[in-house]
N, C-alpha and C positions, 0 to 999 in steps of 0.2 A: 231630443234625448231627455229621457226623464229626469229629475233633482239628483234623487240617489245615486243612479249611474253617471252622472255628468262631477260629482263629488268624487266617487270611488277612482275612474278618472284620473282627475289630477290629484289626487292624494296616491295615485298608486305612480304614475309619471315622474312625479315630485322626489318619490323616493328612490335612493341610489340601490340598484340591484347589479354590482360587478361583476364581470366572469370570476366564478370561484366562491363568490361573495353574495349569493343571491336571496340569501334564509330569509332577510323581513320583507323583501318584497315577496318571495313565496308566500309568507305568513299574512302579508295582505289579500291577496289572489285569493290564495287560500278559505279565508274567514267569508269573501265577497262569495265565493262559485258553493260552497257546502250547502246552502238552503237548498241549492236547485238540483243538487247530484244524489245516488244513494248510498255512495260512499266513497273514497278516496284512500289515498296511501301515496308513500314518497317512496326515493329509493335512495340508496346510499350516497349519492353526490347532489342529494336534495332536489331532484326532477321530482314535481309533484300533479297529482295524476288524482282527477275527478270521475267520478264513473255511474252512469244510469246504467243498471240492467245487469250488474258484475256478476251475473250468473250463467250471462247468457252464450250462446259459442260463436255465435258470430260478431267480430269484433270492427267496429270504425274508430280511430281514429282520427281526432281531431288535435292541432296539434299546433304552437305557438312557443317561442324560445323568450327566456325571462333575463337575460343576462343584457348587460351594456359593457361597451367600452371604456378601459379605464387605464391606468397607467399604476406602475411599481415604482415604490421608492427603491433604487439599485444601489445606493452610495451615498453616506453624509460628509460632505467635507468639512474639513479645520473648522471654517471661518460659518457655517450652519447654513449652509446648504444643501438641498436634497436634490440630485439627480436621478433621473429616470427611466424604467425602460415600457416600451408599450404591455398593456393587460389586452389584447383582442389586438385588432385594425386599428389603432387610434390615428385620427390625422395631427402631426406634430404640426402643420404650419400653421392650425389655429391655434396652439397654446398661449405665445406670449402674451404676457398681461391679462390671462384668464385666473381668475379668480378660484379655488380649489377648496375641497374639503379634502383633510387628510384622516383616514379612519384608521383609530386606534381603540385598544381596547378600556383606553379612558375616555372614550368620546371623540367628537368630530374636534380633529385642530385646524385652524383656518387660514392662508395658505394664499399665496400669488404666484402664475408661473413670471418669476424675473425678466424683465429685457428691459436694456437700456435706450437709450431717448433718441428719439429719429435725428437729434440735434448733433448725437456725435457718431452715431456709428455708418458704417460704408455702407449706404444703398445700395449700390450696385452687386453686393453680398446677400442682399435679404434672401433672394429665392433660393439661395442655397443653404439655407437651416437645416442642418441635421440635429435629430432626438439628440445625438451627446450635447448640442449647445444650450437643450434646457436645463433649466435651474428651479426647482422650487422655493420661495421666500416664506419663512415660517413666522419671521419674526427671532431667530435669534442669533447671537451673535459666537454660538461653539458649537462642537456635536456633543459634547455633555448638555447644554440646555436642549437639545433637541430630544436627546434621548429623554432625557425628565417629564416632556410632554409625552412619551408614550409614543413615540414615534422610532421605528425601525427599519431594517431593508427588510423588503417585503411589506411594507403599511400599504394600503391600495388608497391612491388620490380618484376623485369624481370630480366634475368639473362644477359648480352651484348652480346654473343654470335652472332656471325652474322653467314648468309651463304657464304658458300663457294665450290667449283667444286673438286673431287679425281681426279686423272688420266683420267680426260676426260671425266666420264661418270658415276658418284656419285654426288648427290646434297646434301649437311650436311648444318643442319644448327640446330638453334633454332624454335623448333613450326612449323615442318615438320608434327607435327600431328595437327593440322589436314588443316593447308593456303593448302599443297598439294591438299586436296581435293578440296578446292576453287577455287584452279587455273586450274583443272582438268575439272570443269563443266564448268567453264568461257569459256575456250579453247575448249569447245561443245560447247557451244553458239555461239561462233566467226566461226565455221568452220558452222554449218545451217546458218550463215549469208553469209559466204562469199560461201558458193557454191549452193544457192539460194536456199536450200531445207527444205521450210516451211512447219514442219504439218498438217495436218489438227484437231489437239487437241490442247488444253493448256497445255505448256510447265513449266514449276514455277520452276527456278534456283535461289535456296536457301541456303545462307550461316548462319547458325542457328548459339544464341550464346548460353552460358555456356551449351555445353554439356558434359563440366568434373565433371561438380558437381550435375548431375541428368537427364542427357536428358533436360533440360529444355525448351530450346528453339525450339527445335522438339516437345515437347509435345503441344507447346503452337501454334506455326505457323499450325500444322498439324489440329489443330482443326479450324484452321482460314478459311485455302481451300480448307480444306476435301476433297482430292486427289482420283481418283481409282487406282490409281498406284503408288508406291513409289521404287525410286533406289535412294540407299545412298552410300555412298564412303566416305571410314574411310582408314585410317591405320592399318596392322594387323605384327606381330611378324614374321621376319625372323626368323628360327632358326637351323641357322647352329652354333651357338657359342655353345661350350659343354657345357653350364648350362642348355642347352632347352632337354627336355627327347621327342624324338620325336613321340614314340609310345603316348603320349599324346596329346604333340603342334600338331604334324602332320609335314609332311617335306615341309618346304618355304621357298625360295630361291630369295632373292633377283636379278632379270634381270631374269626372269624366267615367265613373265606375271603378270596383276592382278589376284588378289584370288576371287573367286566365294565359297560361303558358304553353307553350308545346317547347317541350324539351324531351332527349330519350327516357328519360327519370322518370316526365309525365304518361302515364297510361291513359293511351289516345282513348280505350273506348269510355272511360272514367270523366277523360274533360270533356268528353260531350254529354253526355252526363250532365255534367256544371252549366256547361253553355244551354244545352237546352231546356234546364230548370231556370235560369237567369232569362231567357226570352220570355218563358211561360209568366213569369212573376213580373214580368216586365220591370227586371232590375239592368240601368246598365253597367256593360264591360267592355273591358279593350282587352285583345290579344298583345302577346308577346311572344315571338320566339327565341329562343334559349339556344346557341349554338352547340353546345356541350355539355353544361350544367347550369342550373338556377341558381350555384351557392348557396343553397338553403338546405333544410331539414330535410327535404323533398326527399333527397338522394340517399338522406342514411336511413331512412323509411323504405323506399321502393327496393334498394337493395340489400335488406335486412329478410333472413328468414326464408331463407331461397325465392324471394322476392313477393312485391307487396303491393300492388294498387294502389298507385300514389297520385297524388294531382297538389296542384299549390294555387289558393287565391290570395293575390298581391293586392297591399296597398301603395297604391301611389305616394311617393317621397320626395320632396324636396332638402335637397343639401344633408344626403345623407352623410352619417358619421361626422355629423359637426354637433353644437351645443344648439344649431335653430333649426332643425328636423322640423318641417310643415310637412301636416296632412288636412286634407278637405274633409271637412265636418260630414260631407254627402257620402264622400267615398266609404269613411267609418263604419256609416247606417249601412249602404248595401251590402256591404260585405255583410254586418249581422243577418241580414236579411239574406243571403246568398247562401251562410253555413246555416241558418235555419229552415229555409226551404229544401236544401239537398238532404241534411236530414230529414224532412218530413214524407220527402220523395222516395229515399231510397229502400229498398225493400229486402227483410232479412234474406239472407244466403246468395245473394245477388253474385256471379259470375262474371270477372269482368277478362275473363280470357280471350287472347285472340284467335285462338284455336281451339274448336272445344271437338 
């Protein structure tokens, strides 16, 4: 990975982009993908949307969701504490003792989720934590000092977590689900830029927001540009940890390639397509089948517009929706290497019907 992209990276990882809450990481994305697009535009809930060729009729989609997981202040009590309710999927059993940023419109206030000392409370109660038993510690001691920091119901908390590199060849951080994907199409943007290989269709690199809380931002851009082609890139479950039953999850393997899906969402003749531009390039992949849905973008693409040519290339995930989200440095590369070769492949007005 070159200097610049390997910075952009973690200064974009680093920064908190919440459901709802997504404008400066947009504004990052943003500033990074503009050299390589021929023009861009957002839409009203801030999905913002890169574009080679915006003239043209035939439309691909390319597509990545910019939001993270985060939690709502719900409640300050008496004595200055802030209770919470989930912003997306958050996992409550990791909060206690998690360190926080609370954003206000005076700045970041900084913040511990509460719990008391393994010294006195009932073990035998720990696996039963419900969201009401956290507490957020702001540092004060009323809800008037808390209000004074600029803190409210409705302040949206982030967990501090930053990124960081394993042995060389592991990216951990916070909100590895889904900035990865963002920085994964930007990185196909920048390489059609830098080795002069302009399509001959409209290309639309799209960082969608709150897709934890509904698809939303895919549902809503997809109706905007109404694509005939849509490839989306999410995050998907490693699972080699023994809690994963793999005759179910399926075996994924972190540095093992991106995941390529069959789900009904997925248009079969589309992911082959993927798979045999990934043999051709000799980049590898792992399959996955999807019993019902990928819970991704995928779905509010393919069933947008009286439907839509969809496919989804996954990154392999460890310990999703926690604060240490690992991805393999290899897996990152092919995947650029996966959405830039299937762009280069694919050819304007391309038909990808099953009955023609």
């Amino acid at each position: 990975m070159r200097k610049e992209s390997y910075e952009f990276f973690e200064r974009y990882l680093n920064n908190a982009s919440p459901v709802g809450f997504e404008m400066s990481g947009q504004r990052l994305w943003l500033d990074y993908i503009e050299p390589y697009v021929d023009d861009y535009f957002s839409d009203t809930y801030g999905t913002v949307v890169g574009v080679i060729n915006p003239d043209a009729d035939y439309k691909v989609a390319v597509e990545a969701h910019a939001d993270e997981i985060s939690w709502f202040v719900s409640y300050i009590t008496s004595d200055g504490l802030l209770n919470v309710v989930r912003n997306g999927f958050t996992d409550h059993q990791i909060a206690p003792a998690k360190r926080v940023n609370i954003h206000t419109k005076k700045g970041i206030v900084k913040g511990v989720f509460a719990w008391p000392s393994i010294q006195i409370r009932n073990r035998k109660t720990d696996q039963g934590l419900q969201v009401s038993d956290l507490a957020v510690d702001c540092g004060c001691d009323s809800a008037k000092e808390v209000e004074k920091l600029g803190i409210h119901v409705g302040s949206v908390i982030t967990y501090e977590d930053s990124f960081m590199v394993m042995n060389g060849k592991y990216y951990t951080g916070r909100g590895m689900d889904n900035r990865a994907g963002g920085f994964i199409i930007a990185e196909a943007a920048r390489m059609l830029k830098e080795k002069k290989k302009k399509p001959k269709f409209g290309v639309y690199f799209i960082n969608s927001v709150q897709e934890e809380t509904g698809l939303s931002g895919a549902k809503m851009i997809a109706q905007n540009i109404k694509p005939d082609v849509a490839i989306v890139t999410d995050v998907i479950h490693d699972t080699q940890h023994p809690n994963y039953t793999k005759a179910l999850t399926g075996d994924i393997r972190c540095g093992k390639g991106p995941v390529l899906s069959y789900a009904p969402a997925v248009h079969r003749n589309l992911l082959q397509m993927l798979i045999e531009t990934a043999k051709k390039n000799k980049i590898p992949y792992q399959l996955k089948a999807s019993s019902e849905e990928t819970y991704t973008d995928t779905e509010a693409f393919a069933y947008s517009n009286r439907g839509v040519a969809s496919a989804l290339i996954s990154l392999p995930l460890k310990y999703m929706h926690t604060t240490a989200e690992i991805a393999h440095k290899s897996d990152i590369e092919n995947s650029i290497r996966l959405f830039y070769e299937f762009i280069c492949t694919l050819k304007s007005g391309t038909d990808f019907k099953y009955l023609k």
